[in-house]
C-alpha positions, -999 to +999 in steps of 0.1 A: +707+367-664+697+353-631+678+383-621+657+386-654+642+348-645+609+348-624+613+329-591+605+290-589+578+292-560+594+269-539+625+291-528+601+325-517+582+297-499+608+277-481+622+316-470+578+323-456+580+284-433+613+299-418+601+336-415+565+322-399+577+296-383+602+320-359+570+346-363+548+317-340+575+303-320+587+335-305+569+351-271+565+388-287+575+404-318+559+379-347+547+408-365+582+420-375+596+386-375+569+375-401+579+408-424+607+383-443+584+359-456+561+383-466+585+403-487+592+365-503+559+359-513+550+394-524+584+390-544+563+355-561+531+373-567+549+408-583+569+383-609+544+351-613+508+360-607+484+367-577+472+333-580+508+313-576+512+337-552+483+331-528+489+293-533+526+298-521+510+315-492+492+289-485+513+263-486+538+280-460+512+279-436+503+244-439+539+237-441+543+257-401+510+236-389+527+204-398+559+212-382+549+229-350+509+222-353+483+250-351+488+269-320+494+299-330+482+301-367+473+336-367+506+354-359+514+354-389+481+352-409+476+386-419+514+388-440+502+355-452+470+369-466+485+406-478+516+396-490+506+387-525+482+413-528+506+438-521+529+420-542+509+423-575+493+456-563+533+466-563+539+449-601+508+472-611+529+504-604+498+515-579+516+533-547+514+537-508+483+557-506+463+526-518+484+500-504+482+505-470+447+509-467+444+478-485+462+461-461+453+479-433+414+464-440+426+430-442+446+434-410+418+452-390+393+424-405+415+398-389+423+414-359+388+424-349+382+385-357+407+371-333+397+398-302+361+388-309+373+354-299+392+365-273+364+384-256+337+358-265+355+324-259+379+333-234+373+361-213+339+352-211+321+377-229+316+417-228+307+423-194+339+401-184+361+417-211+345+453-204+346+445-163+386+442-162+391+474-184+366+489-155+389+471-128+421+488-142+405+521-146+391+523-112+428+522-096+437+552-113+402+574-107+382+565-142+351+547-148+353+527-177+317+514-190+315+488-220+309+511-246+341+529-232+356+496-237+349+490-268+357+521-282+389+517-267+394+484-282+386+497-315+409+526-314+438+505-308+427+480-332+427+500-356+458+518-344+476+491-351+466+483-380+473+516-395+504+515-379+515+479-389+500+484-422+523+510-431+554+496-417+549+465-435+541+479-473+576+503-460+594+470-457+581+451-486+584+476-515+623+484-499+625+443-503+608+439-537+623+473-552+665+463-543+660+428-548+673+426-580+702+445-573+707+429-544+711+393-566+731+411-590+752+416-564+752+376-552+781+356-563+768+326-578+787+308-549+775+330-526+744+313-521+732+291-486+750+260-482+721+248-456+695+254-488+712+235-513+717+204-493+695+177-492+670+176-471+670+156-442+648+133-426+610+153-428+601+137-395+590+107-382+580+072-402+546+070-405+551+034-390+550+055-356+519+067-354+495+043-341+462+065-357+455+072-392+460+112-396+428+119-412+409+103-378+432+124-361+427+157-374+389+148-373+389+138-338+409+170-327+381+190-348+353+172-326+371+185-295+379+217-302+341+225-312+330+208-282+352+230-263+336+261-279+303+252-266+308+249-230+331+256-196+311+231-179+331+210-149+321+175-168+324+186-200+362+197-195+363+166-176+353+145-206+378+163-226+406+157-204+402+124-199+396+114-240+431+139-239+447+121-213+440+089-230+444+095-268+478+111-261+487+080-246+477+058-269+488+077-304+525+073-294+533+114-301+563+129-311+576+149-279+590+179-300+563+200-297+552+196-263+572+224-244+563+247-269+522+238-260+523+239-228+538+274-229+512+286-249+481+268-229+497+285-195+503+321-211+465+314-226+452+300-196+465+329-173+451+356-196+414+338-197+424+334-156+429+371-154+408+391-170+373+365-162+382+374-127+392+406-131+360+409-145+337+404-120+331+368-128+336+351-099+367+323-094+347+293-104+340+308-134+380+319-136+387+284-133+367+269-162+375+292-192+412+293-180+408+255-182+391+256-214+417+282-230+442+257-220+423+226-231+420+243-266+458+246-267+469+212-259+440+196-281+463+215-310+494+205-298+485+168-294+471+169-330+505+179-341+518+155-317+496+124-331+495+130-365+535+141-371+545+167-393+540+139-428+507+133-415+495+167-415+513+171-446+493+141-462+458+157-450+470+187-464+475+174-498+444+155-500+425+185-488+442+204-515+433+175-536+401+181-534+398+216-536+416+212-572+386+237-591+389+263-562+418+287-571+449+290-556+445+253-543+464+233-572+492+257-570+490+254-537+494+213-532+522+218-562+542+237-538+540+221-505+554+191-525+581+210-533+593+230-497+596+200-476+616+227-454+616+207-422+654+191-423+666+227-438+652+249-406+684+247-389+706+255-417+688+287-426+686+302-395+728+294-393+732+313-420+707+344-414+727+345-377+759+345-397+741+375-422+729+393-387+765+393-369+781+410-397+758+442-396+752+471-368+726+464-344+708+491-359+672+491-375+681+500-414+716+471-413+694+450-397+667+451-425+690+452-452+707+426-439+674+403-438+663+412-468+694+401-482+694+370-465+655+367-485+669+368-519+697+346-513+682+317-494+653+321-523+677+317-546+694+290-537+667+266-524+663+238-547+631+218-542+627+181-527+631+155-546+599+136-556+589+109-529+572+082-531+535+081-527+524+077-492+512+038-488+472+042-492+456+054-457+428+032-447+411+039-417+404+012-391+383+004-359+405+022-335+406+053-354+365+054-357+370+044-321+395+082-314+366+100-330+336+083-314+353+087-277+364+125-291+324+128-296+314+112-262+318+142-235+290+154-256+266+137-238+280+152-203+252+171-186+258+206-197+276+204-233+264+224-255 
């Protein structure tokens, strides 16, 4: 029977680019939007192993960061990283008690991470981060010091992560434990039309790009750590201008440039906001909301730039050679296969058509996604092999993007 086969990775990982994808592109809620992909991949790891499980994981995310770039990477990060863990942990017969701690470590690891950054890079540091919690307090009668802050901080991270951790291991072993009576259920002709088809184009010819993607992705590297070790005036200066000028010489897809400058104004404000709220002063306002926002476009022009083959090519040959380092050759083996780009639209048509047939309430609503999960897994059928990609050979104007990408170091004040 259908149900007894183990799934062929590609399907649990073309259902984890949809699920993550929506998880980064959507303003609030990418925790619970991210929960379908992770029931996917857990649903790899319980049937196939840990390790084709992790490499699954794997290649979904590179598969989002070469359709929409990296803004955003870690909205969905943790799923990413639990998902197969719980997954086998769920094959092993081992229950909730241990689950969710388990998960709940990775999650608080990774969320203590990203507000580290936060406070650090973009607020300014503790006494900026602690000086708006102060701010706030102050207008309702409490005095909040840093360690009050920090405390604070803590107990919501982990809050959260307790609270997230359980909700998600709820979600998965509901997913993982009716799954196969869900595809018992499935008419064989039930399954999505949209996943079957061919896939269509996978973006842009590599003819348009004027830059090889490997100078590229190095060049937006160079940036992004120079941004990370200064808010100098003449530093973001230099940026802007070596910006300014490689986004208009790389010939860019447009597709992802709303969606940037979205995320660099909701960045920007934050870093705006709590640097002053802090105590900081406006000038110094100014310059990290600047540099939140510089950090967000130099992303989005790297997905720009480079197109979403081009980041897929640097993907592979990173993979390629990272082939002794487990999951990494399972990994490059499926990101050939999802090539979910041209099949986006067509599974969301059909999860909408899944969604409007159900209650608006919280159990329909789940089943109803889960269900969608095993049938658009189902029925995916992997990309056909293309051809190799014509060898890339960088040339003087692509040493020429990273050597400008590298000049604002020598602005007074870098570093």
């Amino acid at each position: 029977m259908a149900t007894e086969a183990p799934p062929a990775p590609a399907g649990p990982a073309h259902v984890a680019v949809v699920s993550f994808l929506a998880a980064r592109a959507a303003p609030t809620g990418g925790f619970w939007i991210a929960l379908a992909g992770g029931v996917a991949l857990a649903r790899l790891a319980q049937r196939r192993g840990a390790r084709l499980g992790f490499g699954a994981s794997v290649a979904a995310m590179l598969e989002t960061v070469a359709i929409i770039g990296p803004a955003r990477f870690g909205i969905p990060l943790t799923q990413a990283a639990t998902a197969p863990l719980l997954g086998r942990l769920e094959a092993r017969g081992v229950g909730v008690a241990l689950q969710v701690p388990a998960c709940a470590a990775i999650r608080l690891l990774h969320n203590s991470a990203t507000t580290a950054f936060f406070i650090w890079i973009v607020t300014g540091g503790l006494d900026a981060y602690a000086g708006t919690y102060d701010s706030l307090g102050r207008r309702v009668g409490i005095e909040i010091g840093t360690s009050d802050a920090l405390v604070l901080t803590a107990a919501g991270l982990l809050a959260w992560a307790v609270f997230a951790s359980v909700m998600q291991v709820l979600v998965y072993r509901r997913g993982l434990r009716e799954w196969d009576a869900t595809a018992r259920r499935m008419d064989e002709g039930a399954a999505s039309g949209g996943a079957e088809a061919a896939p269509a184009a996978l973006g842009r010819a590599s003819r348009s790009r004027r830059f090889d993607p490997r100078a590229i992705t190095l060049a937006a590297a160079v940036a992004f750590a120079l941004l990370l070790t200064s808010t100098d005036w003449l530093l973001l200066a230099a940026v802007s201008l070596w910006l300014a000028a490689a986004w208009a010489l790389s010939r860019g897809d447009r597709g992802p440039v709303a969606t940037g400058l979205l995320f660099a104004a909701i960045l920007a404000a934050g870093a705006f906001l709590f640097t002053l709220g802090g105590g900081l002063g406006i000038d110094e306002a100014l310059r990290r909301a600047a540099r939140a926002a510089l950090l967000v476009l130099v992303a989005t022009w790297l997905r720009a730039a480079a197109g979403a083959d081009g980041l897929r090519e640097v993907a592979r040959r990173g993979l390629g050679r990272l082939r002794g380092v487990p999951p990494a050759p399972e990994a490059a083996e499926v990101l050939d296969g999802i090539a979910s780009e041209g099949r986006l639209a067509a599974a969301a048509r059909t999860l909408a058509g899944e969604l409007g047939a159900v209650r608006m309430r919280p159990l329909p609503v789940l089943d109803a996604v889960l269900g969608w999960v095993v049938r658009e897994a189902a029925a995916f059928r992997p990309a056909p092999p293309r051809p190799r990609a014509a060898a890339l050979a960088a040339g003087p104007f692509d040493w020429l993007l990273v050597l400008f990408a590298a000049a604002p170091a020598l602005a007074p004040g870098a570093g």
